[in-house]
N, C-alpha and C positions, 0 to 999 in steps of 0.2 A: 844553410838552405834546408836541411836535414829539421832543423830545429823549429822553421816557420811553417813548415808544412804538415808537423805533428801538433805546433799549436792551434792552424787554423781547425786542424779536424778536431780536435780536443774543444776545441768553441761550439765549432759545426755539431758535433755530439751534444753538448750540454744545451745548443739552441732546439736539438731535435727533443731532448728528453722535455724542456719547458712545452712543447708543441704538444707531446703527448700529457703532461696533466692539464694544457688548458681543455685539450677536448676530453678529458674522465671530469673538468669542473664542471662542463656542459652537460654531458649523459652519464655521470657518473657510472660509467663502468669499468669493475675493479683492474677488468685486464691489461688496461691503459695506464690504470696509475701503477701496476705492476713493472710494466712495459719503461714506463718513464723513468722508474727508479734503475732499471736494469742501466738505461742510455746513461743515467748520472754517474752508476758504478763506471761504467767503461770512459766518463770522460774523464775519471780523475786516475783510473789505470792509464792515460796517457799523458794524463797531468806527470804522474810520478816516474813514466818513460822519460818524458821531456828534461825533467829535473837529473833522472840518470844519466844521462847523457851529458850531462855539464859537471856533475859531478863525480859520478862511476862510482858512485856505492850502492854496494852487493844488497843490503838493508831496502832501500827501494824497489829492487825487483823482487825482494820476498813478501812487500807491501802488496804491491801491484798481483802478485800472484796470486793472494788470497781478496782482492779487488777483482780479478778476473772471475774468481769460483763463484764469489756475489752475483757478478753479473750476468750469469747462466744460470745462477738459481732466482733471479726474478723472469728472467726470462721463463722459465719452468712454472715458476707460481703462475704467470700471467696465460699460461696455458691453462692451465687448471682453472683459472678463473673464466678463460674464457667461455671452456664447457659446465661453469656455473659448480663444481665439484669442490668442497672443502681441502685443503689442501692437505696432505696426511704429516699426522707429525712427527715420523722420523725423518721426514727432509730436515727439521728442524735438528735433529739431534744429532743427525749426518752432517751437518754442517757445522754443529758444535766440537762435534770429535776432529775436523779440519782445522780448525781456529786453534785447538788447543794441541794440533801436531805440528803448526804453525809459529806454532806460543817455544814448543818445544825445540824444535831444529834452529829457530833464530837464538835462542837462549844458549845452547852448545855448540852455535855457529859450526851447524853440520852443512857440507856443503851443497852447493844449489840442487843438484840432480837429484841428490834422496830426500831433498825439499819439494821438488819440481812434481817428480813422478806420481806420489800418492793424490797429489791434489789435481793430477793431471787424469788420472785415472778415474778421482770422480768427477771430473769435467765430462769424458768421454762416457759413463755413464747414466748422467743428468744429461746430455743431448738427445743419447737414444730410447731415454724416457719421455724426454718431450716429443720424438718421432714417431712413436710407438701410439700416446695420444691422439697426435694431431693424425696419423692416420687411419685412426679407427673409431675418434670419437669425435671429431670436430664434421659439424652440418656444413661444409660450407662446400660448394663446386669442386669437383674431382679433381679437373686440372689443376685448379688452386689448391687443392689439398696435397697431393702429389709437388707439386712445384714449393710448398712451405715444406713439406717433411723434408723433400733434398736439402733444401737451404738450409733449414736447423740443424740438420744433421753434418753437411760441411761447415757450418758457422761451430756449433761447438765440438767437432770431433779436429779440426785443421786449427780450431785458438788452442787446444789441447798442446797440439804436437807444436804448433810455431814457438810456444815458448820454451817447450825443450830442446830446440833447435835453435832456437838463441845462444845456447854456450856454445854450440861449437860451430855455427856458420858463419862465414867470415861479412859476405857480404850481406851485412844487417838488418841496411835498408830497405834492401827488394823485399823480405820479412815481414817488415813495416808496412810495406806498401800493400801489399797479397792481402795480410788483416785489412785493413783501411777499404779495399777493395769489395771485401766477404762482407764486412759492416756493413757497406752502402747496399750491397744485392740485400742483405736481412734488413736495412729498414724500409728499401722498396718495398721488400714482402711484406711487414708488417703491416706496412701502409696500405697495400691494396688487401690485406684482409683485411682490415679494419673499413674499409670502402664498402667491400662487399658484404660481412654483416652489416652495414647501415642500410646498404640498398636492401638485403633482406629482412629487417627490424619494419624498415619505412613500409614494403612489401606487406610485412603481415598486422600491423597497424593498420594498414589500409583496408585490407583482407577485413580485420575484425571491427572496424568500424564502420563498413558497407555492410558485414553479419548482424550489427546491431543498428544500424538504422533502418537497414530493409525489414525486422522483423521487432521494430519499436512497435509498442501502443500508443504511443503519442508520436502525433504528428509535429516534424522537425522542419522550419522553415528558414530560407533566407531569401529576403525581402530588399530589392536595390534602390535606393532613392536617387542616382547621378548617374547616367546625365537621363534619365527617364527611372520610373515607378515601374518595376516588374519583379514576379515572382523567379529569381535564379535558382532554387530549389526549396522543391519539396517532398517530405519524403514519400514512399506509395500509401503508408497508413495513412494518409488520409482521405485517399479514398474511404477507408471502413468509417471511419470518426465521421465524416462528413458527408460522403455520398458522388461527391464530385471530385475525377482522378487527376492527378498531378497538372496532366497536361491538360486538362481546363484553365487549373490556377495558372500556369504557363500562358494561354493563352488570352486571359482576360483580370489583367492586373488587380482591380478592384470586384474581382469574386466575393471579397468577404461582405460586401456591402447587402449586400445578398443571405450571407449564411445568420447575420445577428439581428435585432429585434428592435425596433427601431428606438425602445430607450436607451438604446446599449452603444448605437451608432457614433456617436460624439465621441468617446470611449476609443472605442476602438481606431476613428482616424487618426486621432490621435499619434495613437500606438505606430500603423502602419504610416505616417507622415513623419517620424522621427522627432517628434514634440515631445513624448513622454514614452517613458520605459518603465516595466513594473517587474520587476526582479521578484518578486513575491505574489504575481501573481492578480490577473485582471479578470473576475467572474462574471460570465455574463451567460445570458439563453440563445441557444445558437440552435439553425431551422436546418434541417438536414436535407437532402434533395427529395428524400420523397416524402416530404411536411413533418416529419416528425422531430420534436425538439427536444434539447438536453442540456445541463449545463456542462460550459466547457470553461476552462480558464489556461488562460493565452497569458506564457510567463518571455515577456520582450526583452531585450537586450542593443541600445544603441550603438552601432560601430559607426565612430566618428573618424574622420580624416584630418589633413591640415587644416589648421586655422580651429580645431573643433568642430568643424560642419558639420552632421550627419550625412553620412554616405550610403547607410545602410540599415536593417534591422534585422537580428537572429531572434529565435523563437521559439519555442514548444507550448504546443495547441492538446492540451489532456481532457479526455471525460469526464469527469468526475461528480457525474449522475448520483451514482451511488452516494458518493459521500456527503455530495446536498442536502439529497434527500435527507439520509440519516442527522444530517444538521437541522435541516427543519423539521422532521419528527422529534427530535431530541427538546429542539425549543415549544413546538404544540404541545409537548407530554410535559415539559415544565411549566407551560401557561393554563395547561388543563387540571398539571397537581395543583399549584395554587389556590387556581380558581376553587376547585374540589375541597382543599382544606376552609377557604373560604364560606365554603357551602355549608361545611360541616362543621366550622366553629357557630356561625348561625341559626343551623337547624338545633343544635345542642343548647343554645344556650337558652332560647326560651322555656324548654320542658327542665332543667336546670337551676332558672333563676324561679321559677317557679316551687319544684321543690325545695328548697334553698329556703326561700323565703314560709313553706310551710311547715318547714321543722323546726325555721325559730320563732315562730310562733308559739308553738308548740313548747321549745322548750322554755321561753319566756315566758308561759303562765297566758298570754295573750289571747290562745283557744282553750276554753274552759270545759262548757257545754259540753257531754257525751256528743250530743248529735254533732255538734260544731266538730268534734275530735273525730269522728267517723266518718260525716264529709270532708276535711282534712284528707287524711286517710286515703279513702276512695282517690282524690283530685292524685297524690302523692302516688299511688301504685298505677293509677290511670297512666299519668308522667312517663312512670318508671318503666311500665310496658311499654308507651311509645319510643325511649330509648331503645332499650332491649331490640324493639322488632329494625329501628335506625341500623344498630352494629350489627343486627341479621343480614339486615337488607344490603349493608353497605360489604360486607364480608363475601356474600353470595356475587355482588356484582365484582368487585374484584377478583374470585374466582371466576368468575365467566370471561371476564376481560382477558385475563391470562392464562387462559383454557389450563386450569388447575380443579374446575370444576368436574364431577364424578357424574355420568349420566347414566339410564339404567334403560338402555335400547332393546327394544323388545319388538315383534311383528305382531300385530293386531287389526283389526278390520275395523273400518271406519263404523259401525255400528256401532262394535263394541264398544271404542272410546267414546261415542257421541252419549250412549247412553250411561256412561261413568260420568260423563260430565254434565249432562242434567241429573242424574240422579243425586251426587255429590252438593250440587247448586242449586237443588230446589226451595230449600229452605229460605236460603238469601235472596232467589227472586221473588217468593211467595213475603216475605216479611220486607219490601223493598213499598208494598202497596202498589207497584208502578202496570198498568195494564200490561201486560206482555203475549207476545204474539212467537212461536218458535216456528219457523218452517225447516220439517225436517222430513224427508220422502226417505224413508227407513227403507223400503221393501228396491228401490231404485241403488241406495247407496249398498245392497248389500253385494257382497262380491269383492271389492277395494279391500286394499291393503297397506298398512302405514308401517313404517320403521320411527317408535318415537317410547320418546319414555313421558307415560301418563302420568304419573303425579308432576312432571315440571308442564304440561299442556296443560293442567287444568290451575297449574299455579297463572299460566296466563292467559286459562277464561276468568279465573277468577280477578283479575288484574284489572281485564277491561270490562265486564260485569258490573267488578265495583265503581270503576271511573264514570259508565254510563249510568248508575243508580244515584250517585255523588252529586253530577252536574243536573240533572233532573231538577224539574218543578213541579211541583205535586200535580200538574195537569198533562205532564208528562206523560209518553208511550215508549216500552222496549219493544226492539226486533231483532230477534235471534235467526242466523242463517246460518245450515249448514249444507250443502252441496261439494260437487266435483266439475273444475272447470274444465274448458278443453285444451287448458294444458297440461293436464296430467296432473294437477295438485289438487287437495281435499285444501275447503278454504271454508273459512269460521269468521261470522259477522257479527258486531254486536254494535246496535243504532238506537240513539235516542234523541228524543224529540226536545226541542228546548233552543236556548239561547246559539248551544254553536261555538265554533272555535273560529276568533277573527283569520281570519287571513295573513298577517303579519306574526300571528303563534303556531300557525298549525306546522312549521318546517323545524320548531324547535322541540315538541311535545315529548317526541321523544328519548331527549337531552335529559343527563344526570341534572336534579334538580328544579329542571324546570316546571313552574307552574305558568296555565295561562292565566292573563287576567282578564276580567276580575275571577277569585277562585269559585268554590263551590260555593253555593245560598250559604246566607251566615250561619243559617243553623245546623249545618252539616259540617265536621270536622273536615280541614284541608288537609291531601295529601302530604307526603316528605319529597313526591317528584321524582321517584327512585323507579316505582311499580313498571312503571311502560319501557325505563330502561332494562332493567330487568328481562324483559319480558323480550324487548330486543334481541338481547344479545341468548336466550333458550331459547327462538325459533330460525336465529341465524344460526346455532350449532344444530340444528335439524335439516336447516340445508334450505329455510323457508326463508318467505319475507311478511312484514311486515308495516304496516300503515294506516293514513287516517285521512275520510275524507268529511269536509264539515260545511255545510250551507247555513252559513249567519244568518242567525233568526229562526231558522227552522230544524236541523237536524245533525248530529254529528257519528258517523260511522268509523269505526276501528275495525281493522281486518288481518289476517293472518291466514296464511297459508305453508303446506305441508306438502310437498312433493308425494309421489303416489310410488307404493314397492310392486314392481310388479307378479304378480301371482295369478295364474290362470286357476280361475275357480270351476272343480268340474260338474256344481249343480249349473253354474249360469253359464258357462262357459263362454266367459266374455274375460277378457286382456286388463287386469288391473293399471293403472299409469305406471313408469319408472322413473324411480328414486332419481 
């Protein structure tokens, strides 16, 4: 009888300890698979009971004994493990120096008691270290904490003494029984602490995954398809993303039909019909509630049911404005390098294959004649400066573009600049032959005030000067304006009479390289189409603008203005405009 009831629990043991590694295989935690080895120890300390018993050799219970110390020092490590603590390693070498007193007493078959005691000793001290722990470092509920210290503490300080009470107590059994007894209260406990950290783990799982969806930037959806179409959650950001709160989407299933743009729509029902899932993401322009749009891309997820049906859809709804964008900047700056080097293997090659071909001329014997060699010559440096002023031109506009350009901002009065830039530019409109007209009320604009650096302003009167002397026909008229509007900017006109910018060129004119057609009279050199950009982008770092207005057949005006610095002047004492 004796014999059937220390093997059923020696089962019952060893089925407990397989219980605890299936759940450390589940959430791998180490305190479990600690725990589990410990139940292994103790069922084969009753295996080697079981077996004494039929045979009564002394040999087996000195087995079982140092089986016992095992089983108390996982129980130990599996505390340590449980408060996440490296375990220290003189347990390890505490336990060595047992092994080999062990080693020792069975080898001089010393008898049980001065075998017994030392190992008993540090049994009862590994319990009150585990007590010691658990009642000061383990998180888990007081009463629970209190109710495991008793228990560890009668578990290993009563397995201690029960087996030095074995040599001299007659009635064995009741022994037997009392352990067996202690066992099952220590693995109720372990069981409901292991209960209770889960319900705590799942507690603060849930804690930190409501922290991080209530304070996501992308909005987090699940979407039902069975037995009705509705939104079961969503998270509050999307209200910011979108404009309309949770409980809208709550309340009107097909909200999105609404938020996207109607090429995008097929797309998207898709998505929310459980047709297609885009794990990598579905980009589209999504209208916000109060009109404004942005790209968002919606990364879907099918949750299917029995049979494969879709049940359901999960989701994350992200802005990703910014990174659009910088997508399609990235590809306009690579369609506008291109294009640019296209421009500029073009513009090079004609002043290029031209000298090119007047050097081997030259040096073939082929231009003979001084004169010939001297027109040569001339054609060949002419060329060469139009390069030269190309990699000026093109050097300056790249600095401008990349504000690497240096300006030399100064305060001056609209006088003063106007008359630096006639005085500077008389020449060119005097030698231009072209009637010219300047309307300039000197004694009106005095008083004004500009923030601007003069030699790049008159780099672009001189820009459109030239453009309007260029396109001219010798029956041609210029008109020069200069005034202060009533928006506070000093503004500079310059209009000539003639053919005109069609209407289908005048939104490009001011584009790297563009010319209109047809270009200038044939007998006038064509520009490179650099000059107006240029000139663009020195009146846009003044803070001004820039343009052009043209009546086909009759006249074409370029115009530029300059925001006004304000300065109270105390002869006129009148309010200059502000910058």
């Amino acid at each position: 009888m004796y014999f059937s009831i220390l093997l059923a629990f020696a089962l019952a043991t060893l089925a407990i300890s397989f219980i605890y590694f299936y759940m450390f295989s589940r959430r791998q935690e180490r305190f479990m698979k600690f725990w589990g080895f410990s139940w292994v120890a103790y069922s084969f300390s009753l295996l080697c009971l079981i077996i004494f018993i039929n045979t009564g050799s002394d040999f087996l219970l000195e087995i079982r004994k140092v089986i016992d110390m095992f089983n108390i020092l996982f129980l130990l490590f599996g505390v340590f493990a449980f408060m996440h603590v490296v375990i220290p390693t003189y347990w390890y070498r505490f336990s060595l120096y047992m092994i080999l007193l062990a080693g020792i007493c069975m080898i001089y078959r010393l008898d049980l008691l001065s075998y017994y005691l030392p190992i008993s000793a540090f049994q009862i001290a590994t319990a009150l270290v585990i007590c010691y722990n658990v009642a000061r470092y383990w998180s888990v509920a007081r009463v629970e904490k209190y109710v495991a210290t008793i228990v560890f503490f009668m578990w290993g300080v009563t397995k201690a003494l029960l087996s030095v009470m074995e040599l001299y107590y007659t009635p064995i059994f009741n022994l037997y029984m009392t352990e067996i007894m202690l066992s099952n209260i220590l693995n109720f406990c372990i069981l409901t602490i292991y209960v209770q950290y889960t319900r705590q783990e799942a507690g603060l799982t849930e804690h930190l995954y409501q922290t991080v969806v209530e304070n996501a930037l992308d909005a987090i959806f699940y979407y039902r398809l069975t037995p009705y179409h509705a939104f079961a959650y969503v998270t509050p950001s999307v209200e910011t993303i979108t404009g309309y709160s949770p409980k809208r989407f709550y309340e009107s299933p097909r909200l999105y039909v609404h938020l996207v743009k109607e090429k995008y729509l097929d797309a998207v029902e898709d998505i929310f019909n459980g047709k297609i899932q885009h794990d990598e993401g579905q980009v589209v322009e999504i209208v916000r509630k109060n009109g404004e749009t942005f790209w968002g891309e919606i990364k879907a997820t099918i949750i299917t049911g029995t049979g494969k049906k879709p049940i359901a859809v999960e989701g994350i709804l992200r802005d990703i404005t910014v990174m659009k964008s910088a997508q399609l900047q990235q590809i306009q700056a690579k369609q506008s390098r291109d294009l640019l080097l296209s421009y500029i293997s073009h513009e090079l090659r004609t002043p290029v294959t031209s000298i090119a071909g007047y050097l081997t001329a030259l040096d073939e014997g082929v231009i003979k004649e001084d004169q010939e060699v001297r027109e040569a010559m001339e054609i060949i440096t002419s060329k060469t400066m139009l390069l030269k002023k190309l990699i000026d031109d093109l050097d300056q506009l790249s600095k401008l573009e990349t504000h690497q350009f240096s300006f030399e901002f100064m305060t001056c009065t609209i006088t003063e600049l106007v008359d630096h830039l006639l005085s500077e530019h008389f020449f060119q409109i005097r030698e231009s032959g072209l009637p010219t007209t300047v309307k300039y009320d000197r004694k009106n604009l005095e008083g004004y005030w500009l923030v601007a650096d003069e030699a790049r302003i008159s780099q672009v009167f001189s820009n459109l000067l030239s453009n309007a002397i260029k396109y001219s026909d010798t029956d041609s008229s210029l008109l020069i304006v200069f005034q202060v509007d009533d928006e506070d900017s000093f503004v500079t006109s310059v209009t000539n009479t003639g053919k005109g910018i069609s209407p289908k060129d005048l939104p490009y004119v001011f584009d790297r390289f563009y010319r209109a057609n047809p270009v200038a009279p044939e007998e006038k050199s064509p520009g490179r189409g650099l000059g107006l950009t240029i000139s663009k982008e020195i009146i846009k770092s003044h803070g001004g603008t820039i343009f052009a207005e043209s009546i086909e057949g009759e006249s074409t005006t370029f115009t530029f203005t300059i925001p006004l610095y304000k300065e109270v002047s105390n002869d006129k004492g009148k309010d200059s405009g502000s910058r």
